[in-house]
KESEDO-185294 format. One line per field, with one value per residue (C-alpha): x negated, y, z; residue number from 1. Coordinates in steps of 0.1 Angstrom, whole numbers, plus 5000, padded with zeros to 4 digits. Each point is the difference from the previous one (the first is absolute). Layout:
KESEDO-185294
xx: X | ...
yy: Y | ...
zz: Z | ...
nr: NUM | ...
END
This chain:
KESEDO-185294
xx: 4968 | 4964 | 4991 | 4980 | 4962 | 4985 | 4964 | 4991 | 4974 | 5023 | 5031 | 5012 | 4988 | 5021 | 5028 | 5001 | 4999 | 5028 | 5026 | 4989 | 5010 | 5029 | 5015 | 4989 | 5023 | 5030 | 4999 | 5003 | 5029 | 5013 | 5003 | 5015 | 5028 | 5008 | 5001 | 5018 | 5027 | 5003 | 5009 | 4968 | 4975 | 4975 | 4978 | 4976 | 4986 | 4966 | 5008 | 4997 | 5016 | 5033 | 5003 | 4996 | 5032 | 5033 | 5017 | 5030 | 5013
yy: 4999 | 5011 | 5029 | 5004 | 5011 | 5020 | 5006 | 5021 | 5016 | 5033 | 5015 | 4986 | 4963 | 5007 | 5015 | 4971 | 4974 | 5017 | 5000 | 4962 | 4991 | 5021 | 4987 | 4969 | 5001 | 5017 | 4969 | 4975 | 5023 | 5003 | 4965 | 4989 | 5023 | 4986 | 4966 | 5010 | 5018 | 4968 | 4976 | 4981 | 4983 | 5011 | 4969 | 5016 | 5023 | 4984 | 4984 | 5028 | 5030 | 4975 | 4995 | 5034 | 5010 | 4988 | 5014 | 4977 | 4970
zz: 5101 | 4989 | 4996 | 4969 | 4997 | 4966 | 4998 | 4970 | 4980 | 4993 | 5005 | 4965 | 5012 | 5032 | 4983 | 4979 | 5022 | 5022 | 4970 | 4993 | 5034 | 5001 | 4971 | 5010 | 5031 | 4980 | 4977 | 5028 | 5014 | 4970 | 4992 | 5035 | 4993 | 4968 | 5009 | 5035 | 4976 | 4976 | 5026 | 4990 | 5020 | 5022 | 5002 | 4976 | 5028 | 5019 | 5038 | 5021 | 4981 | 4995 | 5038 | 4999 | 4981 | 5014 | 4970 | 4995 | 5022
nr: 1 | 2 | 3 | 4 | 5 | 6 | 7 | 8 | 9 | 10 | 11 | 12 | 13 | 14 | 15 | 16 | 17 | 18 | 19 | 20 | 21 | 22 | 23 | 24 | 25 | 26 | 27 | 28 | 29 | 30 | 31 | 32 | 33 | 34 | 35 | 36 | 37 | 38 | 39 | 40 | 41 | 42 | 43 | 44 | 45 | 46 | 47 | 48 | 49 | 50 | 51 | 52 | 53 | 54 | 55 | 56 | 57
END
């Protein structure tokens, strides 16, 4: 995992741009779960992060 980078003008900029990315993140994990939960499919997810999750057999 990366670890993420903000450059900003201010404190407000920065603040900003941390709650973008946070919420970013919490909608991905968000998301997972549901589908997880569903049953449904995980082929949605890009190469590396569905290798990544051995969720179901």
């Amino acid at each position: 995992m990366a670890t993420p980078r903000r450059l900003a003008a201010s404190r407000a900029d920065a603040a900003r741009a941390l709650g973008f990315a946070h919420a970013q993140e919490r909608f991905f994990q968000m998301d997972l779960m549901r589908r997880n939960a569903a049953g449904g499919p995980l082929p949605f997810l890009p190469g590396e992060t569905r290798h990544r999750l051995v969720l179901k057999p």
